[in-house]
C-alpha positions in Angstrom: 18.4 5.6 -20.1 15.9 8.3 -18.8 12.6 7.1 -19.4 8.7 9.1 -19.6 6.7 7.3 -16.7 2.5 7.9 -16.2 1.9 7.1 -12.3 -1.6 7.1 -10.5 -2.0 7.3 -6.8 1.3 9.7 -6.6 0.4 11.7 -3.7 -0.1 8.3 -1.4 2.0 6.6 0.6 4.2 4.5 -2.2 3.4 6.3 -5.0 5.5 9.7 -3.4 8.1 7.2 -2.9 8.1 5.9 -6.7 7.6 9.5 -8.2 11.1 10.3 -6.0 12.6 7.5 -7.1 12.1 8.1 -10.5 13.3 12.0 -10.4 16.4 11.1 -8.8 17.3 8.3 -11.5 16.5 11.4 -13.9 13.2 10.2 -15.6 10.3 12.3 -16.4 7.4 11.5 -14.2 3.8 12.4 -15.3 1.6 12.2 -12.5 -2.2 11.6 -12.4 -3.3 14.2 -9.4 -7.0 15.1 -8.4 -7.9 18.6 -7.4 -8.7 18.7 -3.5 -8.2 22.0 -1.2 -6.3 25.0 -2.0 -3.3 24.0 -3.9 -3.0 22.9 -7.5 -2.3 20.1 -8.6 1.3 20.6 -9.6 1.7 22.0 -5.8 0.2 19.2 -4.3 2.5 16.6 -6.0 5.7 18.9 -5.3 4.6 18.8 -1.7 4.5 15.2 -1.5 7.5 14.3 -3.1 9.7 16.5 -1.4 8.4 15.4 1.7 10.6 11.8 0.8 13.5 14.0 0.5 15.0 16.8 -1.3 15.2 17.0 -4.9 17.0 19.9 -7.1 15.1 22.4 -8.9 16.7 21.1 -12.0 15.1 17.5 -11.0 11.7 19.0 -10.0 11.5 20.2 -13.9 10.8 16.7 -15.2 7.5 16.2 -12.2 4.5 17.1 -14.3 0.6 17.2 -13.0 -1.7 16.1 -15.2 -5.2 16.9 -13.7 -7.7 14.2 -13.2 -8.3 11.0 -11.2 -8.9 7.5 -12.4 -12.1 7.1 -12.4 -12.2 9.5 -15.9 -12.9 7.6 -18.9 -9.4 6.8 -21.2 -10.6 9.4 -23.3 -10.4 12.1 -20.2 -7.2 11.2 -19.3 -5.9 11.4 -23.0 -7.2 14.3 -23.6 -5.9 16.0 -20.0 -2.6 14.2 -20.5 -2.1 15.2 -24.0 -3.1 18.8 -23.4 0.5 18.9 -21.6 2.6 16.2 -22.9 2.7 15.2 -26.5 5.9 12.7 -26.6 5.9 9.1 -25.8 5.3 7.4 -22.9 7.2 4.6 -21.6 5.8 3.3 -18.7 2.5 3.6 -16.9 2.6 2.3 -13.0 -0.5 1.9 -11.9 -0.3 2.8 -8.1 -4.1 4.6 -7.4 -6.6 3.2 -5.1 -9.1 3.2 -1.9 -8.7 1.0 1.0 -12.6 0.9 1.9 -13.6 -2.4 3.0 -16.8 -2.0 3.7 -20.0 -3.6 2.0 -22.1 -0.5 1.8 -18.9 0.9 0.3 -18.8 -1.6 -2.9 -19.5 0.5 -5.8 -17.1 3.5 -4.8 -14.3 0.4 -4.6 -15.4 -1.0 -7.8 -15.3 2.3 -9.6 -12.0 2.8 -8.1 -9.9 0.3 -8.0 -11.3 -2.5 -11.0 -12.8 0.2 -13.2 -10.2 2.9 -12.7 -7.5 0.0 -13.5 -9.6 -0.5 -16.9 -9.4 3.1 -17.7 -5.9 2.7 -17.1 -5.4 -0.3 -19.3 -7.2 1.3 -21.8 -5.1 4.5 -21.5 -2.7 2.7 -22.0 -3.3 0.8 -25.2 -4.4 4.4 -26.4 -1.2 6.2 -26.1 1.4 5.1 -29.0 -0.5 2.4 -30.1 2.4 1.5 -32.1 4.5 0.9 -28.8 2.6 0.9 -25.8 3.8 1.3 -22.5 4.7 -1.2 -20.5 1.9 -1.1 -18.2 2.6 -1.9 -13.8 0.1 -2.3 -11.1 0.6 -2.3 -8.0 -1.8 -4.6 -5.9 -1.6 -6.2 -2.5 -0.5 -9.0 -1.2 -3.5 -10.2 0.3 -5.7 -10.3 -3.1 -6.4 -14.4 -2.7 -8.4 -13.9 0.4 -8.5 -17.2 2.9 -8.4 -19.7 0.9 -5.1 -20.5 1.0 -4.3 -22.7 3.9 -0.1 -23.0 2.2 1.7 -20.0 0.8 0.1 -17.5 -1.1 1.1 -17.8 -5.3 2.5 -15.9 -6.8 0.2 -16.3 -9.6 -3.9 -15.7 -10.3 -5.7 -18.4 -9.7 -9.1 -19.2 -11.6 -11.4 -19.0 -9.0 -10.7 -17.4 -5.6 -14.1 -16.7 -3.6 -13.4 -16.1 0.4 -12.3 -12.5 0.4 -11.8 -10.9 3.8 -12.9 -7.6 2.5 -14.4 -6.0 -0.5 -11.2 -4.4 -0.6 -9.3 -7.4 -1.4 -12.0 -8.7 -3.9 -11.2 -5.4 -5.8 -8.1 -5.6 -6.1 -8.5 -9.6 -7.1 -10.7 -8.7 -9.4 -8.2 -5.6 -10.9 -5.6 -8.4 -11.3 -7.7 -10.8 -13.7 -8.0 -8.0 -15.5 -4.8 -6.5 -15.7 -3.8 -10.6 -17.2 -7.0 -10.3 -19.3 -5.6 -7.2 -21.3 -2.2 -9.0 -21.4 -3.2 -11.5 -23.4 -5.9 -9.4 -25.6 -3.9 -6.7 -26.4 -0.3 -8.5 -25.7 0.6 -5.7 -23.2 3.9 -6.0 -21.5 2.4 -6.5 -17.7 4.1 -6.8 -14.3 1.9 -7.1 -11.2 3.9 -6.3 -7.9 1.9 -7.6 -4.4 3.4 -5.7 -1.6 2.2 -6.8 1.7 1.7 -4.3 4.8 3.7 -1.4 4.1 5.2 0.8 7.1 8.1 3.1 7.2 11.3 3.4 8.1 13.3 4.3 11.2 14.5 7.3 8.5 11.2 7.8 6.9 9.2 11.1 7.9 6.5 11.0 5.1 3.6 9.6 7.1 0.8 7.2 6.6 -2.8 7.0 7.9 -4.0 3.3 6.7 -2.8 0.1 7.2 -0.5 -0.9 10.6 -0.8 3.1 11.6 -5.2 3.0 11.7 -4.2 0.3 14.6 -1.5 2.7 15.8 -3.6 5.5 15.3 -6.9 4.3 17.2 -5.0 2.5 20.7 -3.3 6.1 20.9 -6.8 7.4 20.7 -8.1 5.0 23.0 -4.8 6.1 25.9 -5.6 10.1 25.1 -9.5 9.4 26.1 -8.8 7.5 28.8 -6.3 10.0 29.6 -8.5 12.6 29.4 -11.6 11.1 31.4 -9.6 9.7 34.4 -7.1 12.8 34.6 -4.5 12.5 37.4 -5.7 9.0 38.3 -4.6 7.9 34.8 -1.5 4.9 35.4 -2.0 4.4 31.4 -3.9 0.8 31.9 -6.4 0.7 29.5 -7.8 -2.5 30.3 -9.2 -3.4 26.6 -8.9 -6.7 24.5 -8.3 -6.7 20.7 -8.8 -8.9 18.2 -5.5 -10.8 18.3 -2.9 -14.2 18.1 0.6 -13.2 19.5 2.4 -15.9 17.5 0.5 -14.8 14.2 3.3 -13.2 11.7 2.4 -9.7 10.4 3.9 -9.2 7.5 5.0 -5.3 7.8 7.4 -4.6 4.7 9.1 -1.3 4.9 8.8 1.0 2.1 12.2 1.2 1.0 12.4 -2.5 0.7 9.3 -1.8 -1.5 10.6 0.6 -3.5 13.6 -1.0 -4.0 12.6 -4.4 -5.3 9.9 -2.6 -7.4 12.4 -0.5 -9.5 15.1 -3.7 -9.4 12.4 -5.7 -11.0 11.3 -2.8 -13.8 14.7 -2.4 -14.8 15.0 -6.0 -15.2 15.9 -7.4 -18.8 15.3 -10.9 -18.3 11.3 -10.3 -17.7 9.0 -11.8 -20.4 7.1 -9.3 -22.3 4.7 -11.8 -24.0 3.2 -13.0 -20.2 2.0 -11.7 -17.6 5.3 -11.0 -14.6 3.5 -11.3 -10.9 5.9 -10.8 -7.5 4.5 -11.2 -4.0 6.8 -8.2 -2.6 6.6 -9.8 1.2 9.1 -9.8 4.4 10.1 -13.3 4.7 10.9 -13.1 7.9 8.3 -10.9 10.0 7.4 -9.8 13.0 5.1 -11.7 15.3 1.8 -10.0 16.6 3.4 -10.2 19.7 6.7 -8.3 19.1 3.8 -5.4 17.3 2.2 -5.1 20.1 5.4 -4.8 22.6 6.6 -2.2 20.7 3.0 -0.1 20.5 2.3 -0.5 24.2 6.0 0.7 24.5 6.0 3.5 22.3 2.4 4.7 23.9 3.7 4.2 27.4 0.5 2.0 28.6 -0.5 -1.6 29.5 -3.8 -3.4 29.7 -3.7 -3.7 26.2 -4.3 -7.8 25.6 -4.6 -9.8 22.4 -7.6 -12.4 22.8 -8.9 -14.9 19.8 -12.2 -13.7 18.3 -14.2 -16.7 19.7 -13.1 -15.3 23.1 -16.2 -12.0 22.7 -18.3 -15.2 22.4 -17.9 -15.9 25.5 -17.2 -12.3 27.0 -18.7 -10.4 24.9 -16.9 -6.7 24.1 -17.7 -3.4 26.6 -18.6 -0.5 24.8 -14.8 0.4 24.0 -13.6 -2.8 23.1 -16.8 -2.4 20.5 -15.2 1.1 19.2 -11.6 0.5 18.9 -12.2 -3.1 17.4 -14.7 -1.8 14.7 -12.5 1.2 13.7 -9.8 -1.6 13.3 -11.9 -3.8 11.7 -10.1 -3.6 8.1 -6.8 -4.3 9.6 -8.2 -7.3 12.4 -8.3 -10.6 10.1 -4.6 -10.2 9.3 -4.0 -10.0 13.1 -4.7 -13.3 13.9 -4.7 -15.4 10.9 -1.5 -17.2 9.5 -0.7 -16.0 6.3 2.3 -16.9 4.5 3.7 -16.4 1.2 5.9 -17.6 -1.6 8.6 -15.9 -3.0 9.7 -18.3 -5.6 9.3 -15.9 -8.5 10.5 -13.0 -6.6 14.0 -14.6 -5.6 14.0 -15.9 -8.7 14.8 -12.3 -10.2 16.0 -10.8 -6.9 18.5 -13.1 -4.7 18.9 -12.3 -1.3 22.5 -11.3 -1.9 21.3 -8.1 -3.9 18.0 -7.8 -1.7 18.1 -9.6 1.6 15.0 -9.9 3.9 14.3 -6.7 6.1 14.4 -7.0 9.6 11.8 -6.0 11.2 11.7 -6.1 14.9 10.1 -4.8 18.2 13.1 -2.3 18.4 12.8 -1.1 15.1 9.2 -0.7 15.2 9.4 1.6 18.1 11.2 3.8 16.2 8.6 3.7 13.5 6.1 4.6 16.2 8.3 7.2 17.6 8.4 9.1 13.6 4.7 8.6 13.2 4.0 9.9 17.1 5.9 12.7 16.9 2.8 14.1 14.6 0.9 14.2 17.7 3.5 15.4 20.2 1.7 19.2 20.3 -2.3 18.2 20.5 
């Protein structure tokens, strides 16, 4: 049954992907866009949905802008939704939000991703009061920080206080309150964790945070060494990052994402009276060291080494190792830290004969590289 969906954080990296998954099953997608360069915001949501595949002008009908961003008051949003759309909405999916990590940064983060997800919430218990929506965020996997020696739960616990990031604490803290509002206003709540999501060997929509800032700055790092040592260049970089080769990574490709995402929405046997929570994880990933073959592969160069942290004690960083490891300095805790997870819920809903793990290898992430590379291939 087609169904009217609200989604934040459209134009990024999952949220193009849910807004084209929702056309193409023939729902009506109302999308929360900000107003940023030239285009409108009706153009700039087009854009980015059709850059995850063609859809029919007959599809592109039900893809509606409404202008604002989250941090705008329930009120705001009302209003700007309402001013377009007067029917019901069924769903509101939650996808908006800033990957800033660092402390300076705090209130931005906080006024983005906890206090935008509380105008959400209250958006949502706004709109058909009667009936609201069922109301799914999407958070991240790594929301418990580093205190979980065994697998991360798939549930909130009371008290979680060693966050890797601010980043993480927000999202954390978005999560209590997305449960709080579930049992205040008995909202019909889903939480979905995805881990670190990369693309696909088919996937051209590209992506700038995450496993791609570390692709992004060692390619940097080869052009400038490139570029200072000109013919003499044998593409050695000689540099040390922040890394343990038999740490898993836990890179989930999108359409693994997508896929268990929608399974789970369309699922019938989900409580409505409790908060639903699913770490959306590969469960059988890639080791640092199979990464990092394929990135020193796919940039042609060597030299690159993974060292533990306490090893700068010892030697401390040259002047590029101090660059390249602070611009990666979101992504370097999950590089050498053993993170697992549970899936217990998850497979509980979703057994590996409808959704089995994705494989994610060194051969497959070269050809990840190779689509997010090719951006590059005229500079």
């Amino acid at each position: 049954m087609a169904k009217t969906i609200f989604l934040t954080g459209a134009t990024g990296y999952v949220g193009c992907h849910l807004a084209h998954r929702f056309l193409a099953e023939g729902h009506t997608v109302l999308a929360l866009v900000r107003h940023k360069g030239g285009q409108s915001v009706q153009q700039r949501i087009a854009t980015a949905v059709r850059e995850v595949g063609p859809l029919s002008d007959e599809t592109m009908v039900n893809l509606l802008a409404i202008p604002g961003t989250v941090e705008d008051s329930a009120q705001e949003l009302s209003a700007a939704l309402r001013a377009q759309f007067s029917d019901p909405i069924d769903e509101v999916w939650h996808s908006a939000a800033i990957f800033n990590f660092k402390e300076r940064e705090r209130p931005l983060v906080e006024a983005t991703n906890i206090e935008g997800t509380r105008h959400m919430l209250d958006l949502t218990c706004q709109i058909n009061p009667e009936t609201p929506p069922r109301f799914i965020y999407i958070s991240t996997a790594y929301c418990l920080g580093s205190e979980f020696n065994s697998a991360v739960p798939e549930t909130i616990p009371q008290e979680v206080n060693a966050f890797r990031s601010i980043y993480e604490w927000s999202k954390h803290s978005a999560e209590r309150l997305v449960d709080q509002y579930q049992q205040a206003q008995r909202l019909d709540v889903t939480i979905f964790r995805p881990s670190i999501v990369i693309g696909t060997p088919e996937t051209a929509v590209l992506c700038n945070s995450g496993y791609y800032q570390v692709l992004t700055e060692c390619r940097r790092l080869r052009s400038l060494l490139e570029r200072n040592q000109g013919d003499a260049f044998d593409g050695n970089v000689q540099t040390r990052l922040q890394g343990n080769p038999g740490t898993p990574l836990n890179l989930v490709p999108i359409d693994f994402v997508v896929e268990s995402m929608v399974y789970l929405a369309h699922c019938v046997d989900l409580a409505p009276n409790r908060t639903n929570l699913f770490n959306i994880v590969n469960e059988r990933p890639p080791t640092i060291k199979e990464v990092h073959r394929a990135l020193v592969s796919s940039l042609d160069m060597t030299g690159l080494k993974l060292v533990a942290p306490d090893q700068f004690e010892a030697e401390p960083m040259n002047q590029m190792e101090k660059v390249i490891n602070r611009r990666i300095g979101f992504q370097a805790p999950y590089m050498h830290e053993q993170i697992h997870f549970s899936t217990d819920t998850f497979r509980q809903f979703v057994p590996q004969h409808i959704l089995p793990p994705p494989q994610v290898n060194w051969r497959y992430m070269e050809q990840v590289n190779a689509i997010f590379l090719a951006q590059f291939e005229d500079d």
